[in-house]
ZADO-1210 file (C-alpha; in nm, 4 decimals, padded with zeros to 6 digits):
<atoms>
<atom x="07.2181" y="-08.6145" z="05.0748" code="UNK" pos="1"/>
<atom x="07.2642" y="-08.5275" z="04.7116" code="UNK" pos="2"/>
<atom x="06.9311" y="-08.5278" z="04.4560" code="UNK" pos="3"/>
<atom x="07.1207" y="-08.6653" z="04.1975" code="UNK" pos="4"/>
<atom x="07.4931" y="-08.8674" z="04.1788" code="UNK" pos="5"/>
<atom x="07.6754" y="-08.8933" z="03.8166" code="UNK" pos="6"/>
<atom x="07.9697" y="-09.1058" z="03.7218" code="UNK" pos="7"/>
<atom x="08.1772" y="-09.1328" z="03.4061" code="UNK" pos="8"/>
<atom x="08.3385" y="-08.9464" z="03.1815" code="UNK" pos="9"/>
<atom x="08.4786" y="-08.5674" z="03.2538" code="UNK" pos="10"/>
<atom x="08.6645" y="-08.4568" z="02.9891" code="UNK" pos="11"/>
<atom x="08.8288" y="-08.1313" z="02.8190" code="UNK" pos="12"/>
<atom x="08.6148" y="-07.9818" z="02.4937" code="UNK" pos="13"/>
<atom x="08.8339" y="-07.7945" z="02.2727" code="UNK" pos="14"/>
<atom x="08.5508" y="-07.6061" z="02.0757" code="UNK" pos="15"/>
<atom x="08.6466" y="-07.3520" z="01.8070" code="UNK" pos="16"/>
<atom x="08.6881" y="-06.9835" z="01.9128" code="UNK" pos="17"/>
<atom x="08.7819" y="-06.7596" z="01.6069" code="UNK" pos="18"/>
<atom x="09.0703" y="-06.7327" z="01.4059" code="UNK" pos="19"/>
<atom x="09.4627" y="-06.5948" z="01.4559" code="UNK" pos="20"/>
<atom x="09.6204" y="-06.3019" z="01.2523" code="UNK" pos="21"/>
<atom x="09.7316" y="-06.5991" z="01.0535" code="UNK" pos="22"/>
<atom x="09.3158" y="-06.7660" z="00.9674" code="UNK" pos="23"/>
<atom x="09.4459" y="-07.0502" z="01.2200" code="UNK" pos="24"/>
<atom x="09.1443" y="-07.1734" z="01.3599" code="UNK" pos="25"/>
<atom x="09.1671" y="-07.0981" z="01.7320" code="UNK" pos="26"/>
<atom x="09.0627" y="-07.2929" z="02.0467" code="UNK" pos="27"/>
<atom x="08.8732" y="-07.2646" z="02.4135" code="UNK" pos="28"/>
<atom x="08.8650" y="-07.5217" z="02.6462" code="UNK" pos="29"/>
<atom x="08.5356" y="-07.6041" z="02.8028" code="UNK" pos="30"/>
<atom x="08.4612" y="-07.8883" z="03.0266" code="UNK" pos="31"/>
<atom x="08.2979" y="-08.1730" z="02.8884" code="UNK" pos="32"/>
<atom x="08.0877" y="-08.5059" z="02.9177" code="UNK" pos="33"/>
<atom x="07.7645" y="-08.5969" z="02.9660" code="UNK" pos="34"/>
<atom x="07.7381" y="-08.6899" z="03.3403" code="UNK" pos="35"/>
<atom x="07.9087" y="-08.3199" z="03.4044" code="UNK" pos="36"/>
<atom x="07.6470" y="-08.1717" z="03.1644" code="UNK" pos="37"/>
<atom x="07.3929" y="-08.3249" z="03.3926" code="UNK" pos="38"/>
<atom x="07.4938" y="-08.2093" z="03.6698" code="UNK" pos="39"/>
<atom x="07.5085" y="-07.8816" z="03.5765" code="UNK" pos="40"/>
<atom x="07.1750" y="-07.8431" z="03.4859" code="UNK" pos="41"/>
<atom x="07.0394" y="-07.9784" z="03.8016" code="UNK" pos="42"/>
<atom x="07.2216" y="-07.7847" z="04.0083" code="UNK" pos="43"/>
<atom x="07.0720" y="-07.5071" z="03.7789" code="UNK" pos="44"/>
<atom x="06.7780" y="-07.5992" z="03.9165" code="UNK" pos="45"/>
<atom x="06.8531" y="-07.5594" z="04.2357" code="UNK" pos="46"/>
<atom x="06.9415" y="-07.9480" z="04.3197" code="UNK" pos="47"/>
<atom x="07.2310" y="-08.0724" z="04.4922" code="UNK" pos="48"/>
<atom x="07.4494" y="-08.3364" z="04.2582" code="UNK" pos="49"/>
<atom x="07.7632" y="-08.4719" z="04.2812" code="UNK" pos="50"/>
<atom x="08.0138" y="-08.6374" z="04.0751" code="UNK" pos="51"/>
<atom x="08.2126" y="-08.9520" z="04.0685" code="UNK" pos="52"/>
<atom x="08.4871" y="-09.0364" z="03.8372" code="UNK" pos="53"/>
<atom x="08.9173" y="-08.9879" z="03.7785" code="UNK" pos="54"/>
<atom x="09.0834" y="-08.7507" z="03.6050" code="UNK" pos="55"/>
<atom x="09.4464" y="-08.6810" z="03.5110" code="UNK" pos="56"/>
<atom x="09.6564" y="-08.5233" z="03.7532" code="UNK" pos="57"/>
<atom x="09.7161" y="-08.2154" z="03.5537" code="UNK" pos="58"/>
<atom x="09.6589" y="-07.8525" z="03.4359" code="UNK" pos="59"/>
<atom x="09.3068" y="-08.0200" z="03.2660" code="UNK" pos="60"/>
<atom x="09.2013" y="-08.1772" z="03.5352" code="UNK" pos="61"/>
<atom x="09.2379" y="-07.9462" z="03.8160" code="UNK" pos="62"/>
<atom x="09.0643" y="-07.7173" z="03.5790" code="UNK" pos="63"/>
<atom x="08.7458" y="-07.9625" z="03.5360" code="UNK" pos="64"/>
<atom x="08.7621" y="-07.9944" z="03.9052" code="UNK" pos="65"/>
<atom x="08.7361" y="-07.6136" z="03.9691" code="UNK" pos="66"/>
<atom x="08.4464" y="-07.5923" z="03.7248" code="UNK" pos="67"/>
<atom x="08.2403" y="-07.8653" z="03.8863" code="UNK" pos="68"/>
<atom x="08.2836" y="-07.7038" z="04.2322" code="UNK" pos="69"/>
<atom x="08.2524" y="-07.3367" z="04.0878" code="UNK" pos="70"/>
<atom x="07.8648" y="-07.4956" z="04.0176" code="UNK" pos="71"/>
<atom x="07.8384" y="-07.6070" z="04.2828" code="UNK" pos="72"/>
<atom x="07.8748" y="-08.0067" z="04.2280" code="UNK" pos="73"/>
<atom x="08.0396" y="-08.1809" z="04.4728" code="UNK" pos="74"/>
<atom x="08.3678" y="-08.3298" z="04.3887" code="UNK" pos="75"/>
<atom x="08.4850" y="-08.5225" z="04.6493" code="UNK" pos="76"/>
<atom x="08.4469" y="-08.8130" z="04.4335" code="UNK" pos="77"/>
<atom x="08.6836" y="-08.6891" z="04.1714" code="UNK" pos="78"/>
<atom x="08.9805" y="-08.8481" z="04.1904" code="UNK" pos="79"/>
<atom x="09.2904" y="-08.7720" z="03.9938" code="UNK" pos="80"/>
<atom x="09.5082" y="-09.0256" z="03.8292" code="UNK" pos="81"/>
<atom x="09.8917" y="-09.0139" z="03.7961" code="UNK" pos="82"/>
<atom x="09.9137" y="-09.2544" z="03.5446" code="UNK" pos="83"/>
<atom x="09.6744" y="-09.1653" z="03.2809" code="UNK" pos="84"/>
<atom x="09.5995" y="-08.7875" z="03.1740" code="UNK" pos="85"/>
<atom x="09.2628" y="-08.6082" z="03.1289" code="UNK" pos="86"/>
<atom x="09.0794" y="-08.6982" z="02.7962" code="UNK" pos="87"/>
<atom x="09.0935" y="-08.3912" z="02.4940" code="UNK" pos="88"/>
<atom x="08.8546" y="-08.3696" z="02.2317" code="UNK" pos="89"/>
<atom x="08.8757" y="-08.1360" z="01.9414" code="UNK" pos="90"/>
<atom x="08.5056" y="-08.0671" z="01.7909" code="UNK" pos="91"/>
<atom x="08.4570" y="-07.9718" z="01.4668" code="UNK" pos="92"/>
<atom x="08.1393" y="-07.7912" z="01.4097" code="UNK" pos="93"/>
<atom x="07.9888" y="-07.7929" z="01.0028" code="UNK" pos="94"/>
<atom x="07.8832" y="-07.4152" z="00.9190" code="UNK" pos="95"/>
</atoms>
């Protein structure tokens, strides 16, 4: 029995993370979405969640997976597509 299931969106977060030798702005990957962020914070709290939702079959998505369960989220519900790869987003943060 879980205290709370999410589905949706699990996605890839490219947030800034410094600058090269160059001044390129550089990079990290961090998982993203806001059923994820949920459960996160519930489990936190010391409440058992688990997810439900598809991503890519691919370096980003066996990544998200291995996150969620590293938190202890269940994941059986994560399924992973061959047909369509895990969603990017590049965020841009004003200073």
């Amino acid at each position: 029995m879980y205290d709370v299931v999410a589905l949706g969106e699990l996605l890839i977060d490219f947030t800034p993370f410094g600058s090269s030798e160059r001044g390129n702005q550089l990079f990290e990957q961090n998982p993203g979405g806001a059923p994820a962020n949920v459960l996160a914070a519930i489990s936190k709290l010391g409440k058992k969640g688990a997810f439900i939702g598809m991503v890519g079959q691919d370096q980003f998505g066996s990544f998200l997976r291995e996150v969620l369960a590293e938190n202890g989220i269940e994941v059986s519900g994560l399924k992973f597509s061959k047909t369509y790869q895990t969603t990017l987003a590049f965020v841009h943060l004003d200073q």
